[in-house]
Backbone as a chain_set.jsonl record, in Angstrom:
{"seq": "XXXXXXXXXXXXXXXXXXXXXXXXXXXXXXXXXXXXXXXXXXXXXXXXXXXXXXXXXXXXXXXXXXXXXXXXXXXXXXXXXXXXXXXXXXXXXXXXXXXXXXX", "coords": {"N": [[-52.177, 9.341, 55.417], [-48.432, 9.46, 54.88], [-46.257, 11.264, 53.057], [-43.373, 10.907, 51.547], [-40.342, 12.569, 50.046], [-37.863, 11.914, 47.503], [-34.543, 12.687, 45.842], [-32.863, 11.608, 43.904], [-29.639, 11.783, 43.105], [-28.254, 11.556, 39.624], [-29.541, 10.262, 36.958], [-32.834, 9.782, 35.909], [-33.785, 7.61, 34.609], [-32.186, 5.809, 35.7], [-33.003, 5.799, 38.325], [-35.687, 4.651, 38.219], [-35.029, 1.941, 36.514], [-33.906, 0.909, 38.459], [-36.095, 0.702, 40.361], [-37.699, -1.077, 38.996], [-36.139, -3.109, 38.958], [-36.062, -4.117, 41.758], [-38.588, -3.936, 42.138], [-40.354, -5.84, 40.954], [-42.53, -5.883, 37.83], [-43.94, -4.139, 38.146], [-44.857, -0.758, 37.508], [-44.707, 2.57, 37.648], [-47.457, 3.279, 39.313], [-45.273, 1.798, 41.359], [-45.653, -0.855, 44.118], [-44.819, -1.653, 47.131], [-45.12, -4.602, 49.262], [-45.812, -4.292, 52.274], [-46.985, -1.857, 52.516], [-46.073, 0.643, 51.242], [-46.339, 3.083, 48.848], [-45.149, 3.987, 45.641], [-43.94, 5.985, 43.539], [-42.924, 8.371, 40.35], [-42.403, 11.481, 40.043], [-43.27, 14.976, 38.826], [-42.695, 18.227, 37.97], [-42.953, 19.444, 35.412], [-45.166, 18.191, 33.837], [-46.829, 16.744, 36.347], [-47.368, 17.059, 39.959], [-45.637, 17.823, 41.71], [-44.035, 19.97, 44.265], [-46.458, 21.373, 44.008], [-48.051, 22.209, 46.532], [-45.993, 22.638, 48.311], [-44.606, 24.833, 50.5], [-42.649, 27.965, 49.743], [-40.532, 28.273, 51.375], [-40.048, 25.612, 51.933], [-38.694, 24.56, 49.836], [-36.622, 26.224, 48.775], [-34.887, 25.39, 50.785], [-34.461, 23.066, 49.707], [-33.585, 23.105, 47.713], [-31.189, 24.438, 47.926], [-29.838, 22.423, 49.415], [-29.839, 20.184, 46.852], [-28.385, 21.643, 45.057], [-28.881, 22.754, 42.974], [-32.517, 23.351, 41.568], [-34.562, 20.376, 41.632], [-35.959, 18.437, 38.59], [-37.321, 16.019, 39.201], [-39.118, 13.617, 41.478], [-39.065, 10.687, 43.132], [-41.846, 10.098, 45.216], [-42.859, 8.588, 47.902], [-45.863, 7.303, 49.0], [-46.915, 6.658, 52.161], [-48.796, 3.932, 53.487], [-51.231, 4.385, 56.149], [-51.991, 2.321, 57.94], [-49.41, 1.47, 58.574], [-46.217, 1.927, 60.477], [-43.925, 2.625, 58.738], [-41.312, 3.118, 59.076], [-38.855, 1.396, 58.848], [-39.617, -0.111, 56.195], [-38.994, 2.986, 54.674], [-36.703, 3.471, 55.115], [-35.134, 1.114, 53.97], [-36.144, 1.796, 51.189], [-34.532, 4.112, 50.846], [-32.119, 3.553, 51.267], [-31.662, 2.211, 48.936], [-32.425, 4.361, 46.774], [-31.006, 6.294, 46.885], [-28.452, 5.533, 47.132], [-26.672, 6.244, 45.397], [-26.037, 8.82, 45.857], [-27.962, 12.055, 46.837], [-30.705, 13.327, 48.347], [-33.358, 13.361, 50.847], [-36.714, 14.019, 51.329], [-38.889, 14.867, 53.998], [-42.502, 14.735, 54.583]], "CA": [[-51.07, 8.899, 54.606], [-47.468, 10.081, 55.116], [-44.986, 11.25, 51.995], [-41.716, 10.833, 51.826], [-39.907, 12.73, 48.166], [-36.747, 11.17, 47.397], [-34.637, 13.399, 44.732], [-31.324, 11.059, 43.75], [-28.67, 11.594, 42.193], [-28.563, 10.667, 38.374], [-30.715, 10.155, 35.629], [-34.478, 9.574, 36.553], [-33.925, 6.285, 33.805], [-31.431, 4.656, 36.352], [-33.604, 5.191, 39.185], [-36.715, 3.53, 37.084], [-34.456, 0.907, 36.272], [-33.353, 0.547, 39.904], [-37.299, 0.334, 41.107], [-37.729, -2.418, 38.403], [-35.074, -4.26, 39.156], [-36.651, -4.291, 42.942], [-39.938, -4.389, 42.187], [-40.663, -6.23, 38.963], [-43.89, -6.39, 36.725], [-44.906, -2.802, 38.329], [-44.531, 0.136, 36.853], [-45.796, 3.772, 37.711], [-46.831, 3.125, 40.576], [-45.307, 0.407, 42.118], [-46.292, -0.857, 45.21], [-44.545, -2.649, 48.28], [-46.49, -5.109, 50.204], [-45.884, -3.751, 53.129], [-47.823, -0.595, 52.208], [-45.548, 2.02, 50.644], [-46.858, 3.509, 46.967], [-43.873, 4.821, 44.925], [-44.519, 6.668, 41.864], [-41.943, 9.518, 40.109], [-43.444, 13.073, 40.183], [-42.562, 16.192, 38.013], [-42.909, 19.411, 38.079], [-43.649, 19.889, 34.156], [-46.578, 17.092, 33.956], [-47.131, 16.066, 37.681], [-47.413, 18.171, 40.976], [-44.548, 18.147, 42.445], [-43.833, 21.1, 44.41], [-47.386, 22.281, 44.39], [-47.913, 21.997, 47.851], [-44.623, 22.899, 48.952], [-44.046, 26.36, 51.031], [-41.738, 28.612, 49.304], [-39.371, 28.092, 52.201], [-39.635, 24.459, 52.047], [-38.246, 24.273, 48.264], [-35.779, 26.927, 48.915], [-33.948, 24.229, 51.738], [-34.574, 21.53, 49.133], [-32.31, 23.447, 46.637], [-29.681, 24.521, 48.499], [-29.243, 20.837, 49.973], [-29.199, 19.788, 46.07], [-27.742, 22.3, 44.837], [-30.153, 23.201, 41.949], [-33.951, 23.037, 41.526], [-34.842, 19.125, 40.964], [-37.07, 18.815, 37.838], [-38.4, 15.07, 39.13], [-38.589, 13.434, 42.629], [-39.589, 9.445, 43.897], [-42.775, 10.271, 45.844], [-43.232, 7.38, 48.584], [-46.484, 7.608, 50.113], [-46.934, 5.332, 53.297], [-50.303, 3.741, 54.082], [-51.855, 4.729, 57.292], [-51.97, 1.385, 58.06], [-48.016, 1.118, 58.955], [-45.714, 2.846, 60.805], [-43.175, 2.565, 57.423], [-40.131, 3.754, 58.865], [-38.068, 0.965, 58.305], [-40.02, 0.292, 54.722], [-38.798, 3.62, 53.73], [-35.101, 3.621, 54.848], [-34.468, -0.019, 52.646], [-36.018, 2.468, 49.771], [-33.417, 4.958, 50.841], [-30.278, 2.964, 50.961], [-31.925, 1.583, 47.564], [-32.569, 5.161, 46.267], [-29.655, 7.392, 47.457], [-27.258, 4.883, 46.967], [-25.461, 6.968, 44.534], [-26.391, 10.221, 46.831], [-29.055, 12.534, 46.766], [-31.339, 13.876, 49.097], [-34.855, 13.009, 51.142], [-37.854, 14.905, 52.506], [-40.131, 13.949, 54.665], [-43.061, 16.248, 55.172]], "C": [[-49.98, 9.964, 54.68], [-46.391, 10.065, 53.922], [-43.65, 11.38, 52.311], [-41.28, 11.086, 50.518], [-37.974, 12.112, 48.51], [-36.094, 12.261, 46.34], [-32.913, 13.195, 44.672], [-30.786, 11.452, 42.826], [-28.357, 10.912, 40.783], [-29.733, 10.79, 37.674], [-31.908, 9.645, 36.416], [-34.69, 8.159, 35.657], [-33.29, 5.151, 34.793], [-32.071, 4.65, 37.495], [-35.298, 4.239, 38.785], [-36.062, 2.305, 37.212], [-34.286, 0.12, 37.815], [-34.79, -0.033, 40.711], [-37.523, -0.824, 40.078], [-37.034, -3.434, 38.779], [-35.789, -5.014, 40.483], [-38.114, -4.583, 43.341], [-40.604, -4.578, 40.923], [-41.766, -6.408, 38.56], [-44.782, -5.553, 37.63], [-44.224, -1.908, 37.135], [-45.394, 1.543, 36.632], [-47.497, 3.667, 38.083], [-45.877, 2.079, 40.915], [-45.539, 0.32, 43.728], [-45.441, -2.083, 46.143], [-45.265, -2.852, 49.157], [-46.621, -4.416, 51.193], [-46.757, -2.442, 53.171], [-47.003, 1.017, 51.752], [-46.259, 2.051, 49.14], [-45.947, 4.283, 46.8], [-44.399, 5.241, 43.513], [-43.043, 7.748, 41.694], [-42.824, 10.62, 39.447], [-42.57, 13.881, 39.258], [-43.181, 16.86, 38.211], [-44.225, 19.847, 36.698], [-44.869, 19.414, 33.858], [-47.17, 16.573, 35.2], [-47.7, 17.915, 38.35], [-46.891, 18.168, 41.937], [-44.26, 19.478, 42.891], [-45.194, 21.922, 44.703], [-48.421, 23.084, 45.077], [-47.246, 22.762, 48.975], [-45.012, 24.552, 49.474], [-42.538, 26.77, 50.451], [-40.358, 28.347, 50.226], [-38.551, 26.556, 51.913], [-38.517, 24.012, 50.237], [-37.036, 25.157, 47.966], [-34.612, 25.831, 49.742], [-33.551, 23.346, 50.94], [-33.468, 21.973, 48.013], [-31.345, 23.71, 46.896], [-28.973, 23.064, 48.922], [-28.535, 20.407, 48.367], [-28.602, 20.306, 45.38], [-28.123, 22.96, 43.343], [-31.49, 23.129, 42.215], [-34.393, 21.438, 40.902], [-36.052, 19.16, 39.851], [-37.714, 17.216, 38.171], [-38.029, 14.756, 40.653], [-39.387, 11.874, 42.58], [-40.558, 10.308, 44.937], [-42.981, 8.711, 46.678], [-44.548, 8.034, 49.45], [-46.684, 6.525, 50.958], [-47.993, 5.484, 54.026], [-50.117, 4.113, 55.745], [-51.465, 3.112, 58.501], [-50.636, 0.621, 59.153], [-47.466, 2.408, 59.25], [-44.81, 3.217, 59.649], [-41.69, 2.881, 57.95], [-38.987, 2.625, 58.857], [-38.197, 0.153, 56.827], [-39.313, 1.449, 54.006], [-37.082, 3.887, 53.98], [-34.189, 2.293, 54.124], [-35.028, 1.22, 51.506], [-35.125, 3.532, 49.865], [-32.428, 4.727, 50.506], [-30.488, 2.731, 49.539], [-31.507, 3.351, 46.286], [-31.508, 5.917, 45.943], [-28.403, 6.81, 47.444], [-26.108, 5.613, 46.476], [-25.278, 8.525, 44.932], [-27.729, 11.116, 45.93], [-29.438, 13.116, 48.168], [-32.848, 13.937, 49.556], [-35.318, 14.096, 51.529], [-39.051, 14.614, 52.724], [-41.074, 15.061, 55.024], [-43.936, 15.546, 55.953]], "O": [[-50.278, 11.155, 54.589], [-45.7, 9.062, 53.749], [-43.062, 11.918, 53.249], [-41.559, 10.244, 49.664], [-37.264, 12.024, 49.512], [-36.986, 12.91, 45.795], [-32.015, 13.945, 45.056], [-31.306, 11.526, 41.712], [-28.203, 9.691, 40.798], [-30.744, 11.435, 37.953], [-31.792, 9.129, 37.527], [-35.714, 7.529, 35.918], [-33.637, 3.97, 34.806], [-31.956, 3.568, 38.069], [-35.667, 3.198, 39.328], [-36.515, 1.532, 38.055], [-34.542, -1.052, 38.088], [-34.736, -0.972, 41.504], [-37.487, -1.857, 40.746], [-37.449, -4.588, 38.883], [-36.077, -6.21, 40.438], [-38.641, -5.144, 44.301], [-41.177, -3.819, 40.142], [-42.215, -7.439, 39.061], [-45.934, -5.861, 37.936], [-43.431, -2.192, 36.238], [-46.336, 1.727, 35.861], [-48.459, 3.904, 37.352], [-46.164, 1.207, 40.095], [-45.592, 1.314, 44.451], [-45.475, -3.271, 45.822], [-45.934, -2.057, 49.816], [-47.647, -3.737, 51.188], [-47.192, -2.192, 54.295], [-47.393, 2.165, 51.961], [-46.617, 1.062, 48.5], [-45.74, 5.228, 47.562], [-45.159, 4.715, 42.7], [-42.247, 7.922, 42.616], [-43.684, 10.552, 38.57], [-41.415, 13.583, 38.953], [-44.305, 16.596, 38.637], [-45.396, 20.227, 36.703], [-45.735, 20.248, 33.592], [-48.157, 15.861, 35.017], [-48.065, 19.003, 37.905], [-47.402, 18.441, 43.023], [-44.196, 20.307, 41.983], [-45.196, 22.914, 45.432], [-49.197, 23.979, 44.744], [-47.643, 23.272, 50.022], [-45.669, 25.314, 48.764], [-41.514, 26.111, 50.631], [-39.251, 28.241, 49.699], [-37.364, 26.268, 51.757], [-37.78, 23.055, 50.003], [-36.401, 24.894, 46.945], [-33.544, 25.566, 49.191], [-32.495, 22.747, 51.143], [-32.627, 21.2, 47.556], [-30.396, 23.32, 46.216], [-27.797, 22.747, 48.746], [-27.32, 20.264, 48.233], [-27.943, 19.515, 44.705], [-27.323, 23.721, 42.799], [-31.688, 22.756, 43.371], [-34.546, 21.354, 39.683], [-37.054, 19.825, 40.115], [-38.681, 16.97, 37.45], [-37.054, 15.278, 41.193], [-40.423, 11.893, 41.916], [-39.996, 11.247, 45.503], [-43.256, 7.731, 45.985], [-44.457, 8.932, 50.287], [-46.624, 5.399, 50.463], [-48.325, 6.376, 54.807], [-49.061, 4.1, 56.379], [-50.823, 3.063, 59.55], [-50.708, -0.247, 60.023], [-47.768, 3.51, 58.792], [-44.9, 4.432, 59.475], [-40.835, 2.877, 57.064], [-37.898, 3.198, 58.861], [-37.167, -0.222, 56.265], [-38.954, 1.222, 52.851], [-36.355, 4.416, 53.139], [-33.0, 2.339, 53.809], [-34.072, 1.628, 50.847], [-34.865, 3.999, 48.756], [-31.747, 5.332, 49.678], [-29.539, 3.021, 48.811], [-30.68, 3.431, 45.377], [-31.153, 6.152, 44.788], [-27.373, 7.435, 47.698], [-24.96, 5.643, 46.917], [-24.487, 9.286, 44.376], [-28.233, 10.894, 44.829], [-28.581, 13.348, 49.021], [-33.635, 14.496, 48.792], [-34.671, 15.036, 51.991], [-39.986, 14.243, 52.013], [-40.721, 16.091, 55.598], [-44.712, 16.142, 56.701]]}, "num_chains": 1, "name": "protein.A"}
């Protein structure tokens, strides 16, 4: 399984809202057929980051220009190649800008 963190622009309520809207009567996870699993990660209660190489989280802040305190986590079943699964959740995500990473 291959992650993909997402870490948009805006309130973490309007991207919620935005995965509801798209994928209705989930909620933490949700799940596209196709085989992506989306969930929203944190630092403070999750484990976001706890993984990460010091380097890699250093890149990730300069891109956003602070330290993100939540991120969209897409993981993508084995199953599928996902990569045009996860760039509709991009345009969806980043709409309002932001910044991906694919590890």
């Amino acid at each position: 399984m291959r992650s993909v963190f997402f870490f948009p622009t805006g309130e973490r309520a309007a991207t919620v809202a935005a995965l509801d809207r798209h994928l209705p009567a989930q909620r933490c996870p949700w799940f596209l057929e196709d085989g992506l699993y989306i969930d929203i990660d944190d630092q403070q209660t999750g484990c976001l980051f706890s993984d990460w190489e010091p380097e890699e989280i250093a890149l990730l802040d300069a891109a956003v220009g602070h330290h993100p305190a939540w991120a969209v986590q897409i993981d993508i079943s084995g199953r599928i190649d996902g990569t045009a699964e996860v760039h509709r959740m991009a345009a969806l995500l980043l709409a309002q800008g932001g910044v991906a990473f694919d590890d």
